[in-house]
Backbone of each chain as ProteinMPNN parsed JSONL, in Angstrom:
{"seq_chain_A": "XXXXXXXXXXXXXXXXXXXXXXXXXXXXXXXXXXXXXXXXXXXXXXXXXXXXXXXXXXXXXXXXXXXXXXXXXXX", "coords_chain_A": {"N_chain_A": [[47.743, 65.833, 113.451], [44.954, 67.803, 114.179], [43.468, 65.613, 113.572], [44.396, 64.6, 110.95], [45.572, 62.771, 110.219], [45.134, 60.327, 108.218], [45.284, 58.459, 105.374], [44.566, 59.233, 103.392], [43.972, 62.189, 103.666], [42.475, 64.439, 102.295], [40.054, 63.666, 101.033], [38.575, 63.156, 103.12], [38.381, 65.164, 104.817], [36.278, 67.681, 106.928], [36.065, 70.369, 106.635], [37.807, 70.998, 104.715], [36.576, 69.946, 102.249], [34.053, 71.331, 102.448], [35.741, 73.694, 101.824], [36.072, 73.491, 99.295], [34.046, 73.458, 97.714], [32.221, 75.265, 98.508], [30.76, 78.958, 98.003], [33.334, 81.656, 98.142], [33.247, 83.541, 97.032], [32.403, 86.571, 97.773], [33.788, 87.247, 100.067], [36.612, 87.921, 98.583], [39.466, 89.267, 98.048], [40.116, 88.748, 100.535], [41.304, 87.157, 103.29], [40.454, 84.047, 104.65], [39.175, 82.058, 107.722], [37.987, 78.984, 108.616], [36.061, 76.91, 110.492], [34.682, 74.12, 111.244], [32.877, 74.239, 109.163], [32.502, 76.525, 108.119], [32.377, 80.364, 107.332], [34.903, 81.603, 109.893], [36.152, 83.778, 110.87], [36.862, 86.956, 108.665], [39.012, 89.135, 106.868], [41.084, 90.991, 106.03], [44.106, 91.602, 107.271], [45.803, 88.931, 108.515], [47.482, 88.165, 110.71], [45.928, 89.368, 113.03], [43.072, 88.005, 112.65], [44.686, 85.649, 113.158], [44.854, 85.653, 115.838], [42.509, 86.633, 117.236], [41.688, 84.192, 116.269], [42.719, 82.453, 117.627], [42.333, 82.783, 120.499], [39.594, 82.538, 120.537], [39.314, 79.632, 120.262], [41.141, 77.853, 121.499], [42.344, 75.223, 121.052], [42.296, 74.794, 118.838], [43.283, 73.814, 115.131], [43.883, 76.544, 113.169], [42.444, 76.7, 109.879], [42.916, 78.537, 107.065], [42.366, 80.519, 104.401], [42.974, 82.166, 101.274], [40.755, 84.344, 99.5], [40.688, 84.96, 96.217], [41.261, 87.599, 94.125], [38.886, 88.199, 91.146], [40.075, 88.925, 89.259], [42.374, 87.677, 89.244], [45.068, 85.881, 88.131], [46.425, 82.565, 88.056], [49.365, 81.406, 87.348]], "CA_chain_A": [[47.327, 67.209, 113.216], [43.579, 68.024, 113.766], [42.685, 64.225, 113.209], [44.29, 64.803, 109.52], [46.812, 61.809, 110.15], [44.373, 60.012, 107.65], [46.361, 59.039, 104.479], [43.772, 60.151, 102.213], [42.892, 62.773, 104.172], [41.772, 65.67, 101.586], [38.754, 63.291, 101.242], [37.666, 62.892, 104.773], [38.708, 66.215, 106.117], [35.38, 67.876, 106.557], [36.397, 71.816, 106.405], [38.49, 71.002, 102.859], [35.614, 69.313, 101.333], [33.337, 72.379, 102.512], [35.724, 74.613, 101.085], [36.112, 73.447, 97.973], [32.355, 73.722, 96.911], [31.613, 77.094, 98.728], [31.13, 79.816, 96.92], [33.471, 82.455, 98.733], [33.709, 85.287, 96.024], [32.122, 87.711, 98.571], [34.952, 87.215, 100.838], [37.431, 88.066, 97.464], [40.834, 90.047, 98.563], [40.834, 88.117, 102.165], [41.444, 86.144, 104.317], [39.059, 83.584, 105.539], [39.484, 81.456, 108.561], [37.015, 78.14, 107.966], [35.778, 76.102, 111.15], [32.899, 73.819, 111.502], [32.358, 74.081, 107.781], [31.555, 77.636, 107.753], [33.752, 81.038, 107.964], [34.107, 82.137, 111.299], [36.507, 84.749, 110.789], [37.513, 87.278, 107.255], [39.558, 90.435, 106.396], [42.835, 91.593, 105.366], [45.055, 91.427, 108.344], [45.879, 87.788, 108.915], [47.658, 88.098, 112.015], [44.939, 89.913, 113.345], [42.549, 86.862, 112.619], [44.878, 84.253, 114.014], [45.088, 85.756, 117.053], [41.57, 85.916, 117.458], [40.733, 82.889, 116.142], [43.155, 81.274, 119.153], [41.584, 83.264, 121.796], [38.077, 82.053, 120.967], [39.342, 78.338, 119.851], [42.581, 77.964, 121.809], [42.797, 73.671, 120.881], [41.764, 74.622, 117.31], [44.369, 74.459, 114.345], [43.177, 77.849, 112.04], [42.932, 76.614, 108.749], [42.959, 79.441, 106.496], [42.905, 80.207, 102.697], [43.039, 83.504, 100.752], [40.109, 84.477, 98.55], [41.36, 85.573, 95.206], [40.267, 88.892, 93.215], [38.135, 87.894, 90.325], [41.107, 89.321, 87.753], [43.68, 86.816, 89.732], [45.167, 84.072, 87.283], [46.995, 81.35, 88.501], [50.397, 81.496, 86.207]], "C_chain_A": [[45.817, 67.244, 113.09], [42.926, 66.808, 113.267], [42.939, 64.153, 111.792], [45.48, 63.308, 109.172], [45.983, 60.261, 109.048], [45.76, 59.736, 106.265], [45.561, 59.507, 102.84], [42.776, 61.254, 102.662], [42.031, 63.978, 103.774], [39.928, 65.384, 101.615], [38.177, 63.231, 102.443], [38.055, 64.163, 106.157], [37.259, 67.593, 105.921], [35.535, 69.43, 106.315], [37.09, 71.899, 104.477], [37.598, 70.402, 102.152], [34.466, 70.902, 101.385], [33.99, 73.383, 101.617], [36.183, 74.772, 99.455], [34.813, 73.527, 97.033], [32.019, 74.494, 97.412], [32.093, 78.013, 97.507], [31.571, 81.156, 97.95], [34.143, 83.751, 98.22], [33.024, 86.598, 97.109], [33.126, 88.118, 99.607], [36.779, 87.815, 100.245], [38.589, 89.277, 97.922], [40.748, 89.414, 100.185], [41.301, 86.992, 102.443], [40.354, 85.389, 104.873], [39.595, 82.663, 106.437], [38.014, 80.586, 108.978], [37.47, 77.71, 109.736], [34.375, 75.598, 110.919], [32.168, 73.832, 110.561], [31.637, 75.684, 107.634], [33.132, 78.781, 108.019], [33.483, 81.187, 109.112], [35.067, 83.19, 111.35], [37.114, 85.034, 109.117], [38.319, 88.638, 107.781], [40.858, 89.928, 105.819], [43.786, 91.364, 106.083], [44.898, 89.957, 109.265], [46.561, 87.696, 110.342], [46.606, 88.312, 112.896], [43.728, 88.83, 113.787], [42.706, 86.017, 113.632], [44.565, 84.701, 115.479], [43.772, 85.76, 117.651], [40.847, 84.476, 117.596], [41.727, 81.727, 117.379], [42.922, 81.844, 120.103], [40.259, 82.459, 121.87], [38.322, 80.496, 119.903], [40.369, 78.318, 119.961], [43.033, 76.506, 120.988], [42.916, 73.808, 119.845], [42.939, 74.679, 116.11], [43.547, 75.245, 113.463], [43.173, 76.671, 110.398], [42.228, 77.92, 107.795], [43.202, 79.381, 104.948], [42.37, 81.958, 102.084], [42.007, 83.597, 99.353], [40.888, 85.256, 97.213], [40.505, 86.523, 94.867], [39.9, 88.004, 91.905], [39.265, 87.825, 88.735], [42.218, 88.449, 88.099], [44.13, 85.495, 88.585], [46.636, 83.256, 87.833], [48.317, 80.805, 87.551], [51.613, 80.33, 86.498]], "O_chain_A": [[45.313, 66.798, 112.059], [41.906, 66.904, 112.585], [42.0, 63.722, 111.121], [46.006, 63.01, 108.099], [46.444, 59.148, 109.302], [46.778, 60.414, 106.125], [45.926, 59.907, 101.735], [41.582, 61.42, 102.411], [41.159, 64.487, 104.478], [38.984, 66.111, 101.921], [36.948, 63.301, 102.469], [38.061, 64.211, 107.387], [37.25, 68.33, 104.935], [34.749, 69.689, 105.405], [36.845, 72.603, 103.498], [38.03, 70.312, 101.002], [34.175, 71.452, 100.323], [33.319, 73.968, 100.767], [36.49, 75.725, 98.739], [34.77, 73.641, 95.808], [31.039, 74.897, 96.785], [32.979, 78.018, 96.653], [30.676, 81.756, 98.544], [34.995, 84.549, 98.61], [33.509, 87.705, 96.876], [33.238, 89.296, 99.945], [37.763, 88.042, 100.95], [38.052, 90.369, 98.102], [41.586, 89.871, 100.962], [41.627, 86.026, 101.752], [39.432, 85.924, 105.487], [40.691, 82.269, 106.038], [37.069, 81.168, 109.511], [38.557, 77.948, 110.263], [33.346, 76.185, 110.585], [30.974, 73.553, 110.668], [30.528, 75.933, 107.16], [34.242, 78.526, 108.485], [32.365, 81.054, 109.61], [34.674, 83.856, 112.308], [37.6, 84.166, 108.392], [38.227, 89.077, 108.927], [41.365, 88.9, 105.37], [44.641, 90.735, 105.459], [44.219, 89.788, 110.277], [45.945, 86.987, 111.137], [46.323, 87.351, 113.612], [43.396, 88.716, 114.967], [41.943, 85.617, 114.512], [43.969, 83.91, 116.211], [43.639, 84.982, 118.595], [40.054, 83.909, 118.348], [41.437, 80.601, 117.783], [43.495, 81.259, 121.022], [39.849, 81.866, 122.867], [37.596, 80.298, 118.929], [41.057, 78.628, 118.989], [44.041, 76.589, 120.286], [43.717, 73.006, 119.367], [43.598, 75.718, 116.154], [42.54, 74.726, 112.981], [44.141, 75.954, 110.145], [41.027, 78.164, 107.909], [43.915, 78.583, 104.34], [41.487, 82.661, 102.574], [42.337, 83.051, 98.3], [41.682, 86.165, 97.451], [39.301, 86.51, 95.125], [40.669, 87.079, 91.644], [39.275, 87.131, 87.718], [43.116, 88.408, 87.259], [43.531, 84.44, 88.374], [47.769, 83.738, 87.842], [48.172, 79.697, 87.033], [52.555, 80.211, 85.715]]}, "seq_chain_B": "XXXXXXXXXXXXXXXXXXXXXXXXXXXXXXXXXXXXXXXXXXXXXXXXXXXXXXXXXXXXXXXXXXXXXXXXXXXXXXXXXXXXXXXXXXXXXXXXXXXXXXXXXXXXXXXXXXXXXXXXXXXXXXXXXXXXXXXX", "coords_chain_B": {"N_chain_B": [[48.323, 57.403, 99.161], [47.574, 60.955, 98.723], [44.452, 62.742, 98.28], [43.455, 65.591, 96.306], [41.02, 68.005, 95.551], [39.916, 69.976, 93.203], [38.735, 73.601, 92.919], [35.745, 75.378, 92.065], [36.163, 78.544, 90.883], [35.469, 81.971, 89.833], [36.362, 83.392, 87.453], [37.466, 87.198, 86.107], [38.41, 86.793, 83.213], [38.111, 84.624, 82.261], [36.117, 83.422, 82.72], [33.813, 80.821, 84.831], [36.223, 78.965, 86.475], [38.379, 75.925, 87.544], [40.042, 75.23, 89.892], [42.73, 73.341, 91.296], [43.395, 72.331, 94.373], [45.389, 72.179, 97.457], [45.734, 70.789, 100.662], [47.074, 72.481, 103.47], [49.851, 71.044, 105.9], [51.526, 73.889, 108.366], [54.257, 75.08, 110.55], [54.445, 77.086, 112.852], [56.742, 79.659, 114.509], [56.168, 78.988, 117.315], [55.709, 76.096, 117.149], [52.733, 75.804, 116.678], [50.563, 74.558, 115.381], [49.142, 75.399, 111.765], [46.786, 75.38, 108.983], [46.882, 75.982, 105.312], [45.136, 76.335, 102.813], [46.103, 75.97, 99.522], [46.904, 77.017, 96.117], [47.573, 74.376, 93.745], [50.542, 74.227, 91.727], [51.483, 73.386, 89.073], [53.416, 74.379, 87.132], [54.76, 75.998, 88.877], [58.328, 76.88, 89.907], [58.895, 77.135, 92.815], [57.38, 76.747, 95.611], [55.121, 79.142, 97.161], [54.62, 81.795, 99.025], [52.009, 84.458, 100.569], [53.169, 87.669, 102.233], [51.439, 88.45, 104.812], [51.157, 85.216, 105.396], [53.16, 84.709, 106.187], [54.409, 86.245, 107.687], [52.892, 85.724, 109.732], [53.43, 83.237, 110.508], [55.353, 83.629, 112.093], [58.218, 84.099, 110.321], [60.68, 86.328, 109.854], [63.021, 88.588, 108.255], [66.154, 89.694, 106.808], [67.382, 93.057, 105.373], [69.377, 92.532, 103.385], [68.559, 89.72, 102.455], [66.949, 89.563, 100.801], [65.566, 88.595, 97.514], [64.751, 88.695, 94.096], [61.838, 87.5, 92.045], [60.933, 86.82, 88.794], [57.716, 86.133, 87.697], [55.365, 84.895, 84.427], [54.472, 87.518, 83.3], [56.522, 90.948, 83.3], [56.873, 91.679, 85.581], [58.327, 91.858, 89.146], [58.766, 90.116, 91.808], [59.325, 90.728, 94.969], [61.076, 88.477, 96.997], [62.081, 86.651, 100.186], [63.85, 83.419, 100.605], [63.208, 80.189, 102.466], [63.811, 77.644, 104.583], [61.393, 75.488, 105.152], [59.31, 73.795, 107.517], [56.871, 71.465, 106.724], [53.192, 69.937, 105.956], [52.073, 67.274, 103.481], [49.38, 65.517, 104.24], [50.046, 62.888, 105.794], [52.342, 62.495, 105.259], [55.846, 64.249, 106.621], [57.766, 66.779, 105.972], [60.617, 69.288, 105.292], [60.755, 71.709, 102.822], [62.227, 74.18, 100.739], [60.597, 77.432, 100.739], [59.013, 80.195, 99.195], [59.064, 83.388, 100.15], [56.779, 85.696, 100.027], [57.099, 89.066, 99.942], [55.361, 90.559, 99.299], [51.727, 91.525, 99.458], [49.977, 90.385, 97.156], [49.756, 87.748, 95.97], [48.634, 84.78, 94.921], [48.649, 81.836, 97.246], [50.671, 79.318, 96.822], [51.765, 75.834, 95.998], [54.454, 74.645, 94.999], [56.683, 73.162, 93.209], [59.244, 72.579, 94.274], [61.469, 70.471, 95.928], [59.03, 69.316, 96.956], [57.399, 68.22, 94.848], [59.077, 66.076, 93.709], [59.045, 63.792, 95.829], [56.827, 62.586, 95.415], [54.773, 61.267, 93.477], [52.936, 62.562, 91.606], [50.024, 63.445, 89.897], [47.423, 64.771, 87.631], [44.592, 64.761, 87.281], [42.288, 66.006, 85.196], [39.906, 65.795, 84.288], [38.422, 64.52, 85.967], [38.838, 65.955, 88.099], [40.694, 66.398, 90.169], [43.533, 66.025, 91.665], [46.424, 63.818, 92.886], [49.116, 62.623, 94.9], [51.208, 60.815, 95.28], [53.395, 58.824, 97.318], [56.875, 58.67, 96.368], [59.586, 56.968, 95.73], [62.177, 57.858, 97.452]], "CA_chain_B": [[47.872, 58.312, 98.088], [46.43, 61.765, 99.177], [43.695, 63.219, 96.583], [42.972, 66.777, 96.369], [40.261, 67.875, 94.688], [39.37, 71.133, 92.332], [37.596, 74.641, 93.763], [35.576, 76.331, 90.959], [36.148, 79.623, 90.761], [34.873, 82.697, 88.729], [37.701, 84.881, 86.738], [36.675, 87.839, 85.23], [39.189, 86.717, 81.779], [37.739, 82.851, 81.788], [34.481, 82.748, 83.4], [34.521, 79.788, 85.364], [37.277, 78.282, 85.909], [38.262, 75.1, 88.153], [41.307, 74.98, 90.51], [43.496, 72.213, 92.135], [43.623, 72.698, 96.108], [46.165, 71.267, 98.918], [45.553, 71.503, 102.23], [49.053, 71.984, 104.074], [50.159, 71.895, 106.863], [52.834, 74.636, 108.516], [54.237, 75.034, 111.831], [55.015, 78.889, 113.523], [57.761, 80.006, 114.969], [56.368, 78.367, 118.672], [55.086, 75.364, 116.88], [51.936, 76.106, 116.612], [49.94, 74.032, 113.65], [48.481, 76.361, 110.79], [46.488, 74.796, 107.442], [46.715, 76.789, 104.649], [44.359, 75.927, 101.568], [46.6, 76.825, 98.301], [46.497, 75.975, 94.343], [48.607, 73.091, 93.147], [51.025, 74.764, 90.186], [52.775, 72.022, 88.415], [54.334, 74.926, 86.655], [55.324, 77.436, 89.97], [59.571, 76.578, 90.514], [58.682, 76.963, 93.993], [55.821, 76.959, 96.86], [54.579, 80.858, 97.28], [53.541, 82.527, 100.309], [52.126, 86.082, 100.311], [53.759, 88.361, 103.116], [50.443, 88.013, 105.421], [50.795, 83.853, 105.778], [54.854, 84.123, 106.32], [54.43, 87.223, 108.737], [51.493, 84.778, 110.951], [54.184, 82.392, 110.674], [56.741, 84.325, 112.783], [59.17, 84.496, 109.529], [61.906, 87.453, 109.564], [64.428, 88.565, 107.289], [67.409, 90.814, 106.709], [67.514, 93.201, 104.021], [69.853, 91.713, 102.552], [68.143, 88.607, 101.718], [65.723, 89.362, 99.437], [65.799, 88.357, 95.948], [63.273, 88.975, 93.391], [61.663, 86.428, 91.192], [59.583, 87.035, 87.736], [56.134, 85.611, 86.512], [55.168, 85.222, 83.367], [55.469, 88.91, 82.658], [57.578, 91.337, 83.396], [56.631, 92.151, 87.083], [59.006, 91.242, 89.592], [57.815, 90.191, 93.105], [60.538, 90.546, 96.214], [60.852, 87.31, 98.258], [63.243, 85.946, 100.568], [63.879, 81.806, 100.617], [63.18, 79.946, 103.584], [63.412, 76.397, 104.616], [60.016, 75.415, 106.364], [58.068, 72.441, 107.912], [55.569, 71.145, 105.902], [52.549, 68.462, 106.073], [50.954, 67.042, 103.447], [48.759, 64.174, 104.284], [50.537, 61.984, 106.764], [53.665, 63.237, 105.279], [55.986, 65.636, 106.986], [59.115, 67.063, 105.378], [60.976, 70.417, 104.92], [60.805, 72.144, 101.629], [62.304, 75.593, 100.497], [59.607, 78.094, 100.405], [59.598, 81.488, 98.568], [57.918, 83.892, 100.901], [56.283, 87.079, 99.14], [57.542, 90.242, 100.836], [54.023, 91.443, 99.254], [50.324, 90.614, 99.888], [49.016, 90.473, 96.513], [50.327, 86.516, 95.405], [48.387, 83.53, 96.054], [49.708, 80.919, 98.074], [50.875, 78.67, 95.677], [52.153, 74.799, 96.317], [55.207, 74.802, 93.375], [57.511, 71.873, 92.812], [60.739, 72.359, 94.549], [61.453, 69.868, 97.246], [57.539, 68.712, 97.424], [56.812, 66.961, 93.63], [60.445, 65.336, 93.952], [58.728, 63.172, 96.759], [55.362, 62.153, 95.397], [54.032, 61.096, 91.807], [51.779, 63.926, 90.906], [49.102, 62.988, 88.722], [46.417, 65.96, 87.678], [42.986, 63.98, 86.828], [41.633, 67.237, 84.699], [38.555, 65.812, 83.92], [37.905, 63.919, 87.591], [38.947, 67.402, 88.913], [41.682, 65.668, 91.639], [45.104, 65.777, 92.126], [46.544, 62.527, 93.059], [49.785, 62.82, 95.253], [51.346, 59.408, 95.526], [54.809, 58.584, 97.68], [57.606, 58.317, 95.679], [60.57, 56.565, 96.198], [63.594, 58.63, 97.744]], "C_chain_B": [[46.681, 59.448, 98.988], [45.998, 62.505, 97.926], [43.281, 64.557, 97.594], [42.096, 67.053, 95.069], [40.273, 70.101, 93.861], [38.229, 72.128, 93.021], [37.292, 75.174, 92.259], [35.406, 77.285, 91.582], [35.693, 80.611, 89.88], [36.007, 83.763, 88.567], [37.217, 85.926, 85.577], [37.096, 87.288, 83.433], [38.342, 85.551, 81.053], [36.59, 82.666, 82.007], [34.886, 81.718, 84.346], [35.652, 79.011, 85.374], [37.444, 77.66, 87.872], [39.995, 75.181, 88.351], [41.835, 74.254, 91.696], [43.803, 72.811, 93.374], [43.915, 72.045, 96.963], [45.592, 71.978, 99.886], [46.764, 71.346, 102.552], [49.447, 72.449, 104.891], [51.576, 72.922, 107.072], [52.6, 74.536, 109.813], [54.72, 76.723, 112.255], [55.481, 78.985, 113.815], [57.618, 79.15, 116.757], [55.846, 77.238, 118.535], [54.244, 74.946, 116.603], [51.312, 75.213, 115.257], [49.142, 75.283, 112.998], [48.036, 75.43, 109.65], [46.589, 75.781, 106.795], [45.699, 76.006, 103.381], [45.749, 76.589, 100.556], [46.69, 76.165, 97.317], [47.725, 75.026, 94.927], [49.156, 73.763, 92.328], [51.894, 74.299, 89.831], [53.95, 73.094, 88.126], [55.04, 76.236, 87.678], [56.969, 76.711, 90.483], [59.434, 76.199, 92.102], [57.65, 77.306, 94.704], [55.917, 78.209, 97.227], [53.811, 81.253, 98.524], [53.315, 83.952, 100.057], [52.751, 86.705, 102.27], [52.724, 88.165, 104.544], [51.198, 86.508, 106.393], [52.661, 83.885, 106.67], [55.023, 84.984, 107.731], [53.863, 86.474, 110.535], [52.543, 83.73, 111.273], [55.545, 82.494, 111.76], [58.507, 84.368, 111.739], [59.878, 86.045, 109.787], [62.722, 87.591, 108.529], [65.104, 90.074, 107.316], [67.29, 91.37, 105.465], [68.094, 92.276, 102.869], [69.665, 90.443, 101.791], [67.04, 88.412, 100.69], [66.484, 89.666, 98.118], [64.506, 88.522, 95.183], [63.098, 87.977, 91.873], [60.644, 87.287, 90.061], [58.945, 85.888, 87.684], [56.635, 85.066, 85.257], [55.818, 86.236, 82.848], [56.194, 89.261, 82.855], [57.852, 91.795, 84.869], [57.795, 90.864, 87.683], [58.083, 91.084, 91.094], [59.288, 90.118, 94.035], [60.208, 89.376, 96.882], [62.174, 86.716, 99.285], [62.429, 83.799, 100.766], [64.286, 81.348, 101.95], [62.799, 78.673, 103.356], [62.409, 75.717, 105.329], [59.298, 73.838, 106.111], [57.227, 72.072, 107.069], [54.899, 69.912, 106.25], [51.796, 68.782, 104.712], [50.538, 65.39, 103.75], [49.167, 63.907, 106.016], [52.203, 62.443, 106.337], [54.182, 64.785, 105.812], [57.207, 65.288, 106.69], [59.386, 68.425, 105.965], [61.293, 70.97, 103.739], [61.371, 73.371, 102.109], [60.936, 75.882, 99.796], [60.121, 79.202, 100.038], [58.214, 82.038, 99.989], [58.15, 85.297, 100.128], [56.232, 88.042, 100.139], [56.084, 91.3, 100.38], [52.536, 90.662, 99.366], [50.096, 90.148, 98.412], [49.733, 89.049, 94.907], [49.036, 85.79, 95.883], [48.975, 82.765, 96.481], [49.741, 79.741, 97.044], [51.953, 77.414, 95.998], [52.755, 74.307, 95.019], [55.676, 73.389, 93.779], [58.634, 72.051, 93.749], [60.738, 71.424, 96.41], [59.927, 69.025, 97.732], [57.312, 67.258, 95.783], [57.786, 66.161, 93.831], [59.663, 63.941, 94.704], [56.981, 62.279, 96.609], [55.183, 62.19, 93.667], [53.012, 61.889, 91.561], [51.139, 63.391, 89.734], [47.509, 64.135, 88.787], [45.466, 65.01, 86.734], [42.227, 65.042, 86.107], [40.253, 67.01, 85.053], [37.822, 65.378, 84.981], [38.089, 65.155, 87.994], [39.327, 66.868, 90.168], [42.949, 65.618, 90.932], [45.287, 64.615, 93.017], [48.01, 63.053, 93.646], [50.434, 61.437, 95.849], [52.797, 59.046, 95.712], [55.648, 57.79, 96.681], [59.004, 57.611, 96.434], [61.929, 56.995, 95.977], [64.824, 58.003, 97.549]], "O_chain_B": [[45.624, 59.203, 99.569], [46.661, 62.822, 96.938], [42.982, 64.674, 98.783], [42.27, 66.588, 93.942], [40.725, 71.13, 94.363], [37.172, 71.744, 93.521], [38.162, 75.38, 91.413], [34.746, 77.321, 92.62], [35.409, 80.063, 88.815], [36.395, 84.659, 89.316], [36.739, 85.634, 84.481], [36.254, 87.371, 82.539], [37.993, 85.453, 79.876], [35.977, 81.729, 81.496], [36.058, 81.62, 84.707], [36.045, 78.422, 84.367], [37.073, 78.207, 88.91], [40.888, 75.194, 87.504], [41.488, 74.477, 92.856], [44.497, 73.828, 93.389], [43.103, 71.271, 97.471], [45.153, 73.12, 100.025], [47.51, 70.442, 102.176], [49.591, 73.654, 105.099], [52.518, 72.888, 106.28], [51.565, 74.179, 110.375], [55.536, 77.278, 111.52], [55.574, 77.806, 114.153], [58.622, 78.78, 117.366], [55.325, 76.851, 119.581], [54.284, 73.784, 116.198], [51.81, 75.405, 114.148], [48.559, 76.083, 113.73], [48.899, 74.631, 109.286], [46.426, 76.806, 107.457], [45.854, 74.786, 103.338], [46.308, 77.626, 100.911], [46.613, 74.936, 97.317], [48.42, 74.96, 95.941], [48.241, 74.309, 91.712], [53.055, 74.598, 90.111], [55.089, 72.976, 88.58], [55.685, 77.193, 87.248], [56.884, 75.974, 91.465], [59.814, 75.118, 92.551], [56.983, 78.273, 94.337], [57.011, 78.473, 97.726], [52.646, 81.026, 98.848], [54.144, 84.648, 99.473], [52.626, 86.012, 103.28], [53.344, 87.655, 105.478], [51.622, 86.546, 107.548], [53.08, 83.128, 107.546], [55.631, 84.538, 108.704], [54.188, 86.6, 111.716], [52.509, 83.32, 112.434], [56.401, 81.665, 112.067], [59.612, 84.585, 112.237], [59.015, 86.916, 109.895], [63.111, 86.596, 107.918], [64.687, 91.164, 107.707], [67.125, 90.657, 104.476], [67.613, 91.627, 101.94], [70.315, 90.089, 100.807], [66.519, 87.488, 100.065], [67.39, 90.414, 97.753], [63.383, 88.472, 95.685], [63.907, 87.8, 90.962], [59.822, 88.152, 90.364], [59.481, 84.781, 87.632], [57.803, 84.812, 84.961], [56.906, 86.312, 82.277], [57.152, 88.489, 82.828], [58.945, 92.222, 85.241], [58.096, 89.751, 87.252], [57.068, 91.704, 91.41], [60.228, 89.419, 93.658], [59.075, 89.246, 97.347], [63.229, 86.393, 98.739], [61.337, 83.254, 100.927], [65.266, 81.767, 102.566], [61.973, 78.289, 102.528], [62.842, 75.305, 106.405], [58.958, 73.132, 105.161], [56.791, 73.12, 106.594], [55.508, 68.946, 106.71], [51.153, 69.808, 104.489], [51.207, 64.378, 103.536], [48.774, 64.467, 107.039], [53.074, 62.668, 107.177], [53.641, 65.885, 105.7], [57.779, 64.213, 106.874], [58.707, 68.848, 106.901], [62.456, 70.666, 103.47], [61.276, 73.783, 103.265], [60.318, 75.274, 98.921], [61.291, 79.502, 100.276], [57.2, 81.541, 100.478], [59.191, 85.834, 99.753], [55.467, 87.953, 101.098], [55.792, 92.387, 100.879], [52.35, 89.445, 99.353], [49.971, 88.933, 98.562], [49.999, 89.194, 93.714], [48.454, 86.053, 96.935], [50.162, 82.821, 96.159], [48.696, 79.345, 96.527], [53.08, 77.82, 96.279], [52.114, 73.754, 94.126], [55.085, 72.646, 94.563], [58.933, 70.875, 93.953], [60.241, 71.687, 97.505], [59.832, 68.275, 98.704], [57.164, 66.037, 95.756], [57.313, 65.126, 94.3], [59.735, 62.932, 94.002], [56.303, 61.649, 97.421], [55.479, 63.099, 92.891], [52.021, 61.267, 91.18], [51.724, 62.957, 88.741], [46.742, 64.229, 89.745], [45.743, 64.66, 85.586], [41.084, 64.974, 86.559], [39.554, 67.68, 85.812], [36.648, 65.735, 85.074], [36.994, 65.539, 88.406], [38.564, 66.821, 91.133], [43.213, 65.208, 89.802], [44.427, 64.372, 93.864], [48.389, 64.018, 92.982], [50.054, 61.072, 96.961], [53.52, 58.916, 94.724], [55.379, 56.676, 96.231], [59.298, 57.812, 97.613], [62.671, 56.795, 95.015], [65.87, 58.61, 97.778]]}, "name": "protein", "num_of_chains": 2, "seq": "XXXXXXXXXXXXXXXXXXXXXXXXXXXXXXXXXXXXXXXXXXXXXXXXXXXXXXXXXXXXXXXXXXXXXXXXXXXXXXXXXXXXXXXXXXXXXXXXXXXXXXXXXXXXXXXXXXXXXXXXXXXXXXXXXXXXXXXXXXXXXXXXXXXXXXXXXXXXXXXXXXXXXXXXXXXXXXXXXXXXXXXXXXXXXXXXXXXXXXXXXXXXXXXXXXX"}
């Protein structure tokens, strides 16, 4: 998968290391869609996204993660 | 052993606050690979999708199959239960997933069918999750 066949691969996967030390509270109620260590696509409508984001990066697997609202707790 | 590490975050209740993050994979209805980023929640019964991630996924369901789970409080959330692909690491299984018939969950990597399979160890103070094959 995406060169993730690694067996420690949280550490050496360079998008999950990026997005664990960004700060993506401006992005907060979306959707973000991370390549290349950066976003390259946000909003609300995740379908919407993917489907972009495999038009303009057909080989690419999306990886995606949902900004939380600020009042969100984790229960 | 795959290590996941801690995203700080800012909550209006806590101020900062630091949270455990899988990467994981899923597959789509035409096979398609998807990552999702989502917490770790020792204490979530089961792995949480919001309506969005399950929809991208080519998931369906019949009225009839939804059931509704509580929180904490008293809020209920609608979900139907679905058995789905999963990667993490180098591992690939099938877990039951809850999928959230509403947007406003995070995606949430619970226990059922996933901790069973791996020694879970939460490093607080290293800020890593430790996920280490267990023996089936």
């Amino acid at each position: 998968m995406c060169g993730y066949d690694l067996e420690d691969k949280a550490l050496s996967d360079k998008d999950y290391n990026w997005f664990v030390k960004a700060d993506l509270s401006k992005y907060k109620g979306e959707y973000v869609i991370i390549r290349g260590k950066k976003v390259v696509l946000h909003g609300r409508k995740l379908t919407k996204l993917l489907s972009e984001f495999r038009r303009k990066y057909p080989t690419d697997v999306p990886k995606i993660a949902r900004i939380p609202e600020e009042e969100t707790l984790v229960l | 052993m795959i290590t996941f590490k801690y995203k700080k975050e800012k909550s209006d209740l806590l101020g900062t606050i630091y949270r455990p993050v899988a990467e994981v994979g899923f597959k789509d209805k035409d096979g398609n690979l998807l990552v999702s980023f989502m917490y770790i929640d020792s204490g979530a019964d089961i792995t949480l999708i919001p309506r969005a991630l399950g929809e991208s996924l080519g998931l369906q369901f019949d009225e009839k199959e939804i059931e509704e789970i509580k929180g904490v409080g008293a809020a209920t959330v609608p979900i139907i239960i679905r058995k789905m692909w999963l990667k993490l690491g180098k591992h690939e299984f099938e877990a039951r997933i809850a999928w959230a018939l509403e947007e406003n969950v995070p995606p949430l990597l619970g226990r059922l069918d996933i901790f069973n399979r791996f020694e879970v160890r939460f490093k607080e103070k290293e800020k890593v999750v430790q996920f280490m094959p267990a023996k089936l």
